[in-house]
N, C-alpha and C positions, 0 to 999 in steps of 0.2 A: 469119871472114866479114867482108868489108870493105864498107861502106854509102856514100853517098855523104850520105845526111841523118842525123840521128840516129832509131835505130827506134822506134816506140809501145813502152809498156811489153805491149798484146796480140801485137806482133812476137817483143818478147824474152820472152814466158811460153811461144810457140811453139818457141823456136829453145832453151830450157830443156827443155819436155818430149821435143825431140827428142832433145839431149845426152844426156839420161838412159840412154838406151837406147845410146849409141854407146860402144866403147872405147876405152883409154889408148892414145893416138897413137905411144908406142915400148914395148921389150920389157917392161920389168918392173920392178915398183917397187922403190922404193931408191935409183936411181941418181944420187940428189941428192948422198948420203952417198959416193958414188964417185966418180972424175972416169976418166967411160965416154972411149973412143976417139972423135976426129969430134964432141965436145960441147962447148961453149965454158960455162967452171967459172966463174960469180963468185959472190962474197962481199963481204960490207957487214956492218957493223956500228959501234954509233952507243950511248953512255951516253945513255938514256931517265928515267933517274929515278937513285931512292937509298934504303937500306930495304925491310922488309917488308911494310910498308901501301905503298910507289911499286911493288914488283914483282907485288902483290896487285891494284894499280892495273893494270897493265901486263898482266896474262895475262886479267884483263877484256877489255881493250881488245882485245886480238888476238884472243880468241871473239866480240867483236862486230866483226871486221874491219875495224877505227877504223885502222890501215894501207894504207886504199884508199880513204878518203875522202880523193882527190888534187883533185876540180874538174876534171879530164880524164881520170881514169880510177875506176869503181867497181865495186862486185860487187853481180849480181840472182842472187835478194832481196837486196835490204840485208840482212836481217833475218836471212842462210843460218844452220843450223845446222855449225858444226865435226864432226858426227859424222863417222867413216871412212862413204865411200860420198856423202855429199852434195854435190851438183852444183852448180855455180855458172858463170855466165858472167861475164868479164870486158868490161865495157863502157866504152873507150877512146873515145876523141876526138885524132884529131893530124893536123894537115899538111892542114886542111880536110874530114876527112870521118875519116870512126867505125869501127870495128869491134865486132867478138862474139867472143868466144873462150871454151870449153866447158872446165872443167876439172871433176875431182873429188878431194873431199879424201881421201889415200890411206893415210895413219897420222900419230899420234902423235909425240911426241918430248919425254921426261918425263911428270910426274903433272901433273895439274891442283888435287890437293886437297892435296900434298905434294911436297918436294924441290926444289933450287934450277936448276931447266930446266923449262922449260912450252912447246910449241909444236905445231905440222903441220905437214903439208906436201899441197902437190895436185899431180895430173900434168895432165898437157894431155891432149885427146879428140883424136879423130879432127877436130875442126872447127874447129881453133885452128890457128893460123898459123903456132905455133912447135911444136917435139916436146922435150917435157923434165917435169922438176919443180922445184917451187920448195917449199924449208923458211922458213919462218917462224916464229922464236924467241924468246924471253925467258927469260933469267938474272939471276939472284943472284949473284951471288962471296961468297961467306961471308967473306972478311974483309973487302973494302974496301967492302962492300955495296951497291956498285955497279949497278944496273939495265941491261942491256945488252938489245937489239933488233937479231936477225942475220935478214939474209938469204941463204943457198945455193941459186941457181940454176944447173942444168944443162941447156941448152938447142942447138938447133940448130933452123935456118928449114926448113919444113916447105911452106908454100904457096909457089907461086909469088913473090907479090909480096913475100915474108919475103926471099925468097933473092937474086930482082930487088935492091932494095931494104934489102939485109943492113945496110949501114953504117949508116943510117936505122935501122933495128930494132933493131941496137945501141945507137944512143944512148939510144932510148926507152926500152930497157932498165936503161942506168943512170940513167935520170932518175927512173922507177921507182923504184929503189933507194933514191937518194938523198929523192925525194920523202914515201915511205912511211918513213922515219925519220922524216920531221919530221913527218907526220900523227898518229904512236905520240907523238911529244915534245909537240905540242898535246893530245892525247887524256890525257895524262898532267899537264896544267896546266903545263907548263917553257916 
């Protein structure tokens, strides 16, 4: 949904209770882990820290979505829970004027209390601009102990003004990427 002001927070608790009830904008989840036909595949990743207290650091920060506290783009509630099923909207700011976009979080990816992989991933709704999912990750390397923050998205432009607009949506897309590394590197004291 694209705004021309930015919405009240009683706008976005509506356009939340409506997501809720809406489904995942393409076939079936997983397809982040796959590189589907017609879907353009990136991937990022970024050394975030070092150690077991920095990745113990690090898998905090990504259940509090400390990865989208960008300044022009963030997620209502702040506060989401990561469970599978939990809805969130993403609320952008660019090019003079705002959008919403409906996602929900749709599995796992590692233990959270155990093992050196901790992440999720969420798919896009029926009311987001784009049709795809996005994993969001943190690793250990067991020997060089390494902290690492990846992001895998698969995605393709869904609204009109996505596809309008493509090369634009693009880059937003990687500034995303690049941005939400370094929100995980502040979030992580680096």
């Amino acid at each position: 949904m694209f705004l021309l002001k930015r919405p009240s927070e009683e706008f976005i608790e509506r356009f939340l209770d409506e997501s809720r009830r809406l489904p995942l904008s393409y076939p079936q989840t997983g397809i982040a882990s796959t590189t589907p036909r017609g879907y353009d595949v990136d991937e990022t990743a970024v050394v975030i820290g070092s150690g077991r207290a920095g990745f113990e650091r690090a898998k905090h920060a990504l259940a509090s979505w400390k990865h989208f506290d960008l300044g022009w783009a963030s997620i209502r509630p702040s506060r989401a829970s990561i469970d599978i099923g939990t809805t969130v909207a993403v609320l952008t700011r660019h090019y003079g004027f705002w959008s919403l976009n409906g996602c929900r979080v749709v599995y796992f990816l590692g233990d959270r209390s155990q093992g050196p992989t901790f992440g999720f991933a969420y798919g896009t709704l029926a009311n987001h601009a784009e049709r795809g999912e996005e994993i969001f990750e943190v690793t250990l390397d067991p020997a060089s102990q390494t902290v690492r923050y990846r992001i895998r998205a698969v995605s393709q432009p869904r609204a009109t003004l996505a596809r309008i607009g493509y090369p634009i949506a693009r880059s937003l897309q990687a500034r995303f990427r690049q941005d939400s590394g370094e929100a995980l590197r502040r979030a992580m004291g680096r």
